[in-house]
N, CA, C and O atoms as CSV, one atom per row, in Angstrom:
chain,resi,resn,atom,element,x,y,z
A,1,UNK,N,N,7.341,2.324,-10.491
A,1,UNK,CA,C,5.885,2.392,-10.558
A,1,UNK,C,C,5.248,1.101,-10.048
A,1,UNK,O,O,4.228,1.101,-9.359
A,2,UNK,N,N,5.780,0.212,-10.351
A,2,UNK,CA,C,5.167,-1.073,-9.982
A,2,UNK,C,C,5.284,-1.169,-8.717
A,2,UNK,O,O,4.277,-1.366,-8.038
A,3,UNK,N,N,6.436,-1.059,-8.181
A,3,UNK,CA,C,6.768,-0.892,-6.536
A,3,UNK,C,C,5.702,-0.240,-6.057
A,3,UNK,O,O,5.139,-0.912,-5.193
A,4,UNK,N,N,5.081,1.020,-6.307
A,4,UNK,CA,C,4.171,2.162,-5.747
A,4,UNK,C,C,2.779,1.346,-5.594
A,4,UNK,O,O,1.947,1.535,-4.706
A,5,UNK,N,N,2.698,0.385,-6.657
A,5,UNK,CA,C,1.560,-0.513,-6.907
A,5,UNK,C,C,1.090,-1.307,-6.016
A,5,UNK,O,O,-0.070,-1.468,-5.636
A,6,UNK,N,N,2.519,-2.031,-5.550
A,6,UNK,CA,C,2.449,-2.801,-4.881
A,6,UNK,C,C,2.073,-2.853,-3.356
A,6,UNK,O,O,1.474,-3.694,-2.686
A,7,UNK,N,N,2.839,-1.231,-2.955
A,7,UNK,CA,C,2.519,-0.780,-2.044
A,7,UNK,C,C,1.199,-0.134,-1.719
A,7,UNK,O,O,0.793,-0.064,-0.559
A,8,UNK,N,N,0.579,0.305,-2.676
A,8,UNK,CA,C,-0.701,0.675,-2.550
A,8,UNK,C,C,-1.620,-0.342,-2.334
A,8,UNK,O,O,-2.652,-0.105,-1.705
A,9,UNK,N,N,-1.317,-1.718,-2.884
A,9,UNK,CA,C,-2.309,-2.710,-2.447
A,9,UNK,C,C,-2.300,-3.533,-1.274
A,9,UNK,O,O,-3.263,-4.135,-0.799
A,10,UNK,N,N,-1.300,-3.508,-0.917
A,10,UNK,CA,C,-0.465,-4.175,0.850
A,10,UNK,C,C,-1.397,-3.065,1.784
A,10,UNK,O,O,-2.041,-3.463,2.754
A,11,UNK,N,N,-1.381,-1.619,1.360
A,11,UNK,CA,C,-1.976,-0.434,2.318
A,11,UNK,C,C,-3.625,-1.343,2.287
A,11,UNK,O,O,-4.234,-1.957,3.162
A,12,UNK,N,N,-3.916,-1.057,0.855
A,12,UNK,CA,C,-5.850,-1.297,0.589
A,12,UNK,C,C,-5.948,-2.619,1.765
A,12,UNK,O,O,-6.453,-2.587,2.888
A,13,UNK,N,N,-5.446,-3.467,1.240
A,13,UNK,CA,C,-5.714,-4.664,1.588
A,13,UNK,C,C,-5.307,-4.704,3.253
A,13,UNK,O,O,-6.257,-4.837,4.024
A,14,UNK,N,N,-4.434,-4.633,3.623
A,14,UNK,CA,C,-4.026,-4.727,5.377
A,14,UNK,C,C,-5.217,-4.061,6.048
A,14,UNK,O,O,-5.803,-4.565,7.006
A,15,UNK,N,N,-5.657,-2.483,5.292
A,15,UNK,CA,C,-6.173,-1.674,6.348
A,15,UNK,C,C,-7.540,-2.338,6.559
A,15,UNK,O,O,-7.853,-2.675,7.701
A,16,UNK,N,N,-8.371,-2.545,5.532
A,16,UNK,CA,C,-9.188,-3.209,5.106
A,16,UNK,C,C,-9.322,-4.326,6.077
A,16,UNK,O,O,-10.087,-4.400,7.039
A,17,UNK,N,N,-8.468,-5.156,5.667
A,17,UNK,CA,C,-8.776,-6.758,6.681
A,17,UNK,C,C,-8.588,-6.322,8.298
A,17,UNK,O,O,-9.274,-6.748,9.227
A,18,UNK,N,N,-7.904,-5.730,8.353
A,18,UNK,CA,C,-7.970,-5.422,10.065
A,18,UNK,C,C,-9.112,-4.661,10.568
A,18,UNK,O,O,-9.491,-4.904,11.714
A,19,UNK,N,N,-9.733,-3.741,9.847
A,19,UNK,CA,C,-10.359,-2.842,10.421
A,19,UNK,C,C,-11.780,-4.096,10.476
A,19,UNK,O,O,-12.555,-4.281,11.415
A,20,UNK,N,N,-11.742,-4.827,9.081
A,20,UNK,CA,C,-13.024,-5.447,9.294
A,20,UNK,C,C,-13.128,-6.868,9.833
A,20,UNK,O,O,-13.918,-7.757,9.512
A,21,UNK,N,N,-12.029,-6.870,10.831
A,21,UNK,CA,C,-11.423,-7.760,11.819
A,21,UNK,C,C,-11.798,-7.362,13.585
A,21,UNK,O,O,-11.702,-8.068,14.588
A,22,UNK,N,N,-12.241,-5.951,13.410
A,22,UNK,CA,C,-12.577,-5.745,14.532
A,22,UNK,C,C,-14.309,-5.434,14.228
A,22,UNK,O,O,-14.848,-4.574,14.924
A,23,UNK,N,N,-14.953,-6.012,13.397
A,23,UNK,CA,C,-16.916,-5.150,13.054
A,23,UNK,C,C,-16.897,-6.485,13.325
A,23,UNK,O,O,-16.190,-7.477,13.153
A,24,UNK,N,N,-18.434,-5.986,14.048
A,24,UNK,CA,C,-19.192,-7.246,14.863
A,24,UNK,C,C,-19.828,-8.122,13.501
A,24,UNK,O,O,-19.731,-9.341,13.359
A,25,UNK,N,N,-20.437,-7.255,12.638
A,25,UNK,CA,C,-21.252,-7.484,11.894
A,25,UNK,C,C,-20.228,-8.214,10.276
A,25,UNK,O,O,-20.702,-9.100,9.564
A,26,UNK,N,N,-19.244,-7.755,10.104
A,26,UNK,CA,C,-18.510,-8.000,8.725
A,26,UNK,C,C,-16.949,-8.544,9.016
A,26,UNK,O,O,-15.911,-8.301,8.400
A,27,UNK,N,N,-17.164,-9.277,10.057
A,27,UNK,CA,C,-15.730,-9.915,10.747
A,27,UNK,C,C,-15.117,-10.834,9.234
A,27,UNK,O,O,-14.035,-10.669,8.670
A,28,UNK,N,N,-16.045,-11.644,8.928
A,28,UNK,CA,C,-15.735,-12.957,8.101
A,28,UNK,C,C,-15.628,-12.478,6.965
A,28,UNK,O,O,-15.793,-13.285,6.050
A,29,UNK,N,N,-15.383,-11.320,6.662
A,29,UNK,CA,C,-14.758,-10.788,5.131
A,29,UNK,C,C,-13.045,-10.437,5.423
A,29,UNK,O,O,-12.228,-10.300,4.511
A,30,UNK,N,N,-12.707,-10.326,6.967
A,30,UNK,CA,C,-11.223,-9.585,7.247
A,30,UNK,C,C,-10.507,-10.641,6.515
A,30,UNK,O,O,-9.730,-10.294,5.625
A,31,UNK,N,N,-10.689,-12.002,6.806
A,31,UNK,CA,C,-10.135,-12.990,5.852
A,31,UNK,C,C,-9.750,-13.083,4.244
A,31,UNK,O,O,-8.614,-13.261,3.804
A,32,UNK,N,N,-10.906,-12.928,3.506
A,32,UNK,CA,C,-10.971,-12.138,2.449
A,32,UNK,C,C,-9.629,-11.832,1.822
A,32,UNK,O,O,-8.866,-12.388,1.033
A,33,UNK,N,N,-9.683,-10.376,2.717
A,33,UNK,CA,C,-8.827,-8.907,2.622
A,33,UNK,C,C,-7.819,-9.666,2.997
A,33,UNK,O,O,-6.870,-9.485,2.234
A,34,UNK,N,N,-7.603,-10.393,3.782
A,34,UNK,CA,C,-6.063,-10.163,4.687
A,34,UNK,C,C,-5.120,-11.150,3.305
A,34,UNK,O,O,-4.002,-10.840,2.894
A,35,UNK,N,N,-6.044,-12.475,2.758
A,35,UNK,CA,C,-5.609,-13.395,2.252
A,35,UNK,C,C,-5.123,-12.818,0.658
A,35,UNK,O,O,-4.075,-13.116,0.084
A,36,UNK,N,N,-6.479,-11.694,0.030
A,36,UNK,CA,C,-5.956,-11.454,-0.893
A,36,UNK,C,C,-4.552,-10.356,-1.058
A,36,UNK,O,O,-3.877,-10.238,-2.082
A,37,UNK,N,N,-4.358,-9.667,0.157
A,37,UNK,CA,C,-2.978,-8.987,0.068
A,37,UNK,C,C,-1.790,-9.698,0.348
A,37,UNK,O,O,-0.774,-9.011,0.455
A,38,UNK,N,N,-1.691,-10.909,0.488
A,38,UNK,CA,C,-0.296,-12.245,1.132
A,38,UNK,C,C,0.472,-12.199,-0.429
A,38,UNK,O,O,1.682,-12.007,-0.310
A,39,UNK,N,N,-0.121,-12.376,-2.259
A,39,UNK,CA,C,0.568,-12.439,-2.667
A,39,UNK,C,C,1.386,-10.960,-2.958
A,39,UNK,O,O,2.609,-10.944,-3.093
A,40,UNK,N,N,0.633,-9.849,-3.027
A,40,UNK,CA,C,1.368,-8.816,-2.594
A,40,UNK,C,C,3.188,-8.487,-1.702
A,40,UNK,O,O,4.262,-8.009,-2.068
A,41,UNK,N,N,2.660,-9.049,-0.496
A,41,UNK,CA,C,3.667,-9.212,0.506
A,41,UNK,C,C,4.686,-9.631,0.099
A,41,UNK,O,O,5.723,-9.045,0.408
A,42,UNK,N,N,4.720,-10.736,-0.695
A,42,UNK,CA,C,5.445,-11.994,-0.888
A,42,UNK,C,C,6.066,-11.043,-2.175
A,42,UNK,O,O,7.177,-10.630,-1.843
A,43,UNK,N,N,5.787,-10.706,-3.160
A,43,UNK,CA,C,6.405,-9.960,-4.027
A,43,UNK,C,C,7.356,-8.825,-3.634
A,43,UNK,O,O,8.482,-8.529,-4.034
A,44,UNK,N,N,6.438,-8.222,-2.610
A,44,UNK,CA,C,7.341,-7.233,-2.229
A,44,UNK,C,C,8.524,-7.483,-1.467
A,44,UNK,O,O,9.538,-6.813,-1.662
A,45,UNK,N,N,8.473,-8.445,-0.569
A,45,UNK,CA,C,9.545,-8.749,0.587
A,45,UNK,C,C,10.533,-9.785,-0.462
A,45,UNK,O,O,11.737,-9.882,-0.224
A,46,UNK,N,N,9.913,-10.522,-1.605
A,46,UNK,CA,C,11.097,-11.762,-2.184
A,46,UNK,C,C,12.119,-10.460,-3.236
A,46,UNK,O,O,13.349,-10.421,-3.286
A,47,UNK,N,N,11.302,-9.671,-3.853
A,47,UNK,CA,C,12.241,-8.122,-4.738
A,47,UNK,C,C,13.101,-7.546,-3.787
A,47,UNK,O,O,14.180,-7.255,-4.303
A,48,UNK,N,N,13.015,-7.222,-2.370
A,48,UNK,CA,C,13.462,-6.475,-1.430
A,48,UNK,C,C,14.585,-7.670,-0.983
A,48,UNK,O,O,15.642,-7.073,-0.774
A,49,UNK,N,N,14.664,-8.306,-0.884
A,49,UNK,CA,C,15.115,-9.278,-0.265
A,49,UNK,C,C,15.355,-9.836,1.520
A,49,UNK,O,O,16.293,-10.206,2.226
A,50,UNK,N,N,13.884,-9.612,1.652
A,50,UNK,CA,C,13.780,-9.358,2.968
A,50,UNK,C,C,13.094,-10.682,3.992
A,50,UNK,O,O,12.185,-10.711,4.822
A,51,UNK,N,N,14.080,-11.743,3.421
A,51,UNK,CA,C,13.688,-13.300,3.788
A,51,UNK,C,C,13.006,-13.397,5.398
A,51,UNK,O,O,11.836,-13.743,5.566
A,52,UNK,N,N,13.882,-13.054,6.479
A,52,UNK,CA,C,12.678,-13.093,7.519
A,52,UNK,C,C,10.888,-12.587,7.850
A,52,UNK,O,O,10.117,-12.989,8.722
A,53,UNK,N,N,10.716,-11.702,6.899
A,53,UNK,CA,C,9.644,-11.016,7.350
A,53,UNK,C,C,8.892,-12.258,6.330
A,53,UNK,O,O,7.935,-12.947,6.685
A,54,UNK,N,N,9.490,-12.326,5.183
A,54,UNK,CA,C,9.297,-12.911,4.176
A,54,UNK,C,C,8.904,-14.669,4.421
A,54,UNK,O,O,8.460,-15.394,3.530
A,55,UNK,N,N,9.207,-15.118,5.903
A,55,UNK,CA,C,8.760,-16.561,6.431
A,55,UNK,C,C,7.443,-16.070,7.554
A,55,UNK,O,O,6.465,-16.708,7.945
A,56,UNK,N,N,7.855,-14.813,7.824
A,56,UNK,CA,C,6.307,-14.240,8.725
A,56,UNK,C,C,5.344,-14.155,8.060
A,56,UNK,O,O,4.255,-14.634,8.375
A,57,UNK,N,N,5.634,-13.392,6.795
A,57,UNK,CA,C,4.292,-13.557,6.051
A,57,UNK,C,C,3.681,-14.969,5.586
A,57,UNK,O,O,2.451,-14.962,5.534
A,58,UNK,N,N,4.246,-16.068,5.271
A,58,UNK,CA,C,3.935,-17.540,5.303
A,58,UNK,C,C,2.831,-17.461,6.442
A,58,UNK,O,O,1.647,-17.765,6.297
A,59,UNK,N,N,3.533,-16.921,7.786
A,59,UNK,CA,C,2.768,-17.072,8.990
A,59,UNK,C,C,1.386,-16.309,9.167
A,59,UNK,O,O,0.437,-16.732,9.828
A,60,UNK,N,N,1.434,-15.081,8.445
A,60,UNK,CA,C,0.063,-14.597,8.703
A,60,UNK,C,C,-0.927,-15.496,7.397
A,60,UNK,O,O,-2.003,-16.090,7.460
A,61,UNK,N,N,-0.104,-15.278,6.436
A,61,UNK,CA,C,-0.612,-16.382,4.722
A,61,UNK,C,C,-1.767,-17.410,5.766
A,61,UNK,O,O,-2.934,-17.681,5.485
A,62,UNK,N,N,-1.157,-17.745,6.740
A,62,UNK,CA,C,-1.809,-19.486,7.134
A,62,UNK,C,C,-2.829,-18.856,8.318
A,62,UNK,O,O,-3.898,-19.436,8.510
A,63,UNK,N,N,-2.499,-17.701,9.081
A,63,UNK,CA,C,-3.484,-17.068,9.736
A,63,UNK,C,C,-4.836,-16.962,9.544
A,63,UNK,O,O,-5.823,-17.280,10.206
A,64,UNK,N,N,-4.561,-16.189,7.973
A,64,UNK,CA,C,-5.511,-15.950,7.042
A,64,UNK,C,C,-6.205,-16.938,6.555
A,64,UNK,O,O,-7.388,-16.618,6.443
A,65,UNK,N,N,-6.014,-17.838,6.270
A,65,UNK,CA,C,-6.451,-18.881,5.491
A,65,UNK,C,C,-6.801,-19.900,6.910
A,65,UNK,O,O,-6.998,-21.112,6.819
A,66,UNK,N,N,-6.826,-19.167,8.128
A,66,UNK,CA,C,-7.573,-20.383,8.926
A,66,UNK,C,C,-8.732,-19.360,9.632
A,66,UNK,O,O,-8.964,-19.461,10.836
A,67,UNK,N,N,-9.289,-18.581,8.967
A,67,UNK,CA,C,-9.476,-17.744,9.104
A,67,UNK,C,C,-10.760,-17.790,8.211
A,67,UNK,O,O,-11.900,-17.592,8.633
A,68,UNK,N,N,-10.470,-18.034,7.115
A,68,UNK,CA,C,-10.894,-18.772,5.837
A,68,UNK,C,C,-11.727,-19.837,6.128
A,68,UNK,O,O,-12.943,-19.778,6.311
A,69,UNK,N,N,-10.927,-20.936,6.166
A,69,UNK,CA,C,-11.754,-22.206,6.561
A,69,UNK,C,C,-12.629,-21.816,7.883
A,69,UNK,O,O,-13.677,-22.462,7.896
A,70,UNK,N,N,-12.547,-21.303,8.535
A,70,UNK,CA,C,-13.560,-21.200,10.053
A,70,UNK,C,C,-14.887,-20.244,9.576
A,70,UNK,O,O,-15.993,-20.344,10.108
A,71,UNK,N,N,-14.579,-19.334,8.514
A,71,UNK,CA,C,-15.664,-18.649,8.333
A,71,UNK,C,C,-16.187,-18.694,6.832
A,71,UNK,O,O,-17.191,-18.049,6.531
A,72,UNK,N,N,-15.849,-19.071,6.367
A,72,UNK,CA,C,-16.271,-19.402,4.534
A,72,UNK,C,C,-16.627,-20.996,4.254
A,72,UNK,O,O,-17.781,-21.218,3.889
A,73,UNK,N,N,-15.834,-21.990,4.378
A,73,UNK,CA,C,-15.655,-23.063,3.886
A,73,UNK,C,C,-16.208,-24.129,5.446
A,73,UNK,O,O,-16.674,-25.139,4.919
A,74,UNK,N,N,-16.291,-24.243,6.468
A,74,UNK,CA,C,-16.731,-24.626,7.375
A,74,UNK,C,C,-18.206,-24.457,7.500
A,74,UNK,O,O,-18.947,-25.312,7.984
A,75,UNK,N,N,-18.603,-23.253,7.015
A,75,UNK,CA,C,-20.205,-22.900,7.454
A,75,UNK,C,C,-20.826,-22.770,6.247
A,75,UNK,O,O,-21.861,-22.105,6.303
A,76,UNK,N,N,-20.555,-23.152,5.273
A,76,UNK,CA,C,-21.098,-23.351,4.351
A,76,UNK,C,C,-21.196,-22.223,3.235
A,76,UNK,O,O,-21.351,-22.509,2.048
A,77,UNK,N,N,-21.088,-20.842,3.735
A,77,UNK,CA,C,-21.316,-19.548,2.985
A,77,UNK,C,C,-20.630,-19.473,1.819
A,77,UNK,O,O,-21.219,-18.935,0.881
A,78,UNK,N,N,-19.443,-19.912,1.628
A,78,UNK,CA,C,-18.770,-20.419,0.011
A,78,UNK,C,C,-19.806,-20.755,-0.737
A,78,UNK,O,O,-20.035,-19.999,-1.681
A,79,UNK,N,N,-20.600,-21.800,-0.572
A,79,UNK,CA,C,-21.494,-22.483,-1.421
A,79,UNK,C,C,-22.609,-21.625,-1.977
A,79,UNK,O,O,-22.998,-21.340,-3.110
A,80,UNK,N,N,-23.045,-21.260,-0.486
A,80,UNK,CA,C,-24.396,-19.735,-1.127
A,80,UNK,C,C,-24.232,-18.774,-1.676
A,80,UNK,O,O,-25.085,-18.356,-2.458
A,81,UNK,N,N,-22.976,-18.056,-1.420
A,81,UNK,CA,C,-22.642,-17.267,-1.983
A,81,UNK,C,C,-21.971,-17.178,-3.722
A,81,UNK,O,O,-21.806,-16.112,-4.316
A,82,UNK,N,N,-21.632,-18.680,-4.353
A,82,UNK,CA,C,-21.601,-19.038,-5.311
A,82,UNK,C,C,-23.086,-19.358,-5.962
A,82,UNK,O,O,-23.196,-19.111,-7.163
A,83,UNK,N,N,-23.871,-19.721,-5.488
A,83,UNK,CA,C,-24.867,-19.900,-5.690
A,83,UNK,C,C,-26.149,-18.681,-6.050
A,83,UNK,O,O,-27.197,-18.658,-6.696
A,84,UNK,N,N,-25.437,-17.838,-5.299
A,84,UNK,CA,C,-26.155,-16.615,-5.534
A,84,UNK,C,C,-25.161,-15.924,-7.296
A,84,UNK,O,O,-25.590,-15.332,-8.286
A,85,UNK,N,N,-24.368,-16.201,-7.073
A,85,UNK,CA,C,-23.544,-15.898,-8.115
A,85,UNK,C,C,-23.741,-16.493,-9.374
A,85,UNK,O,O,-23.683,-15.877,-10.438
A,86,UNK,N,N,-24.026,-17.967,-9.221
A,86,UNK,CA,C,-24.296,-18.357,-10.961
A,86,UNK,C,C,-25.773,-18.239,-11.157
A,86,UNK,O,O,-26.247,-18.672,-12.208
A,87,UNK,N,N,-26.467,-17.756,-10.354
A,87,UNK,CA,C,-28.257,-18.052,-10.185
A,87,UNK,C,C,-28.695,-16.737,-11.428
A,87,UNK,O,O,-29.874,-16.515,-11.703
């Protein structure tokens, strides 16, 4: 069951960040998505024991997360968007 779990959130999350990897308008959320499904990956591929894919995902992990910094933490929208949040 947990396996099924896991896999269901690798699906949510991948399809998610890619699709909103290609919108003109909601690009800077694919990051988001892509970053919050990496610990997913990592669970699934370290149980499986599937060490190469398992150093790729490191590689998209850092994709994601530059991805991150270029559109969240660079332009400031982290801040407003917290801001809108404790307001």
């Amino acid at each position: 069951m947990f396996d099924i779990m896991i896999q269901v959130g690798i699906m949510f999350t991948g399809v998610i960040a890619v699709t909103l990897s290609q919108s003109r308008q909601n690009y800077q959320y694919a990051c988001l998505f892509g970053l919050a499904g990496q610990p997913l990956w990592v669970i699934a591929l370290y149980t499986s024991e599937q060490w190469g894919i398992l150093i790729l995902s490191v590689f998209y992990a850092y994709a994601w997360w530059r991805g991150f910094k270029l559109h969240w933490l660079s332009t400031g929208k982290l801040k407003l968007f917290f801001r809108k949040v404790m307001a």
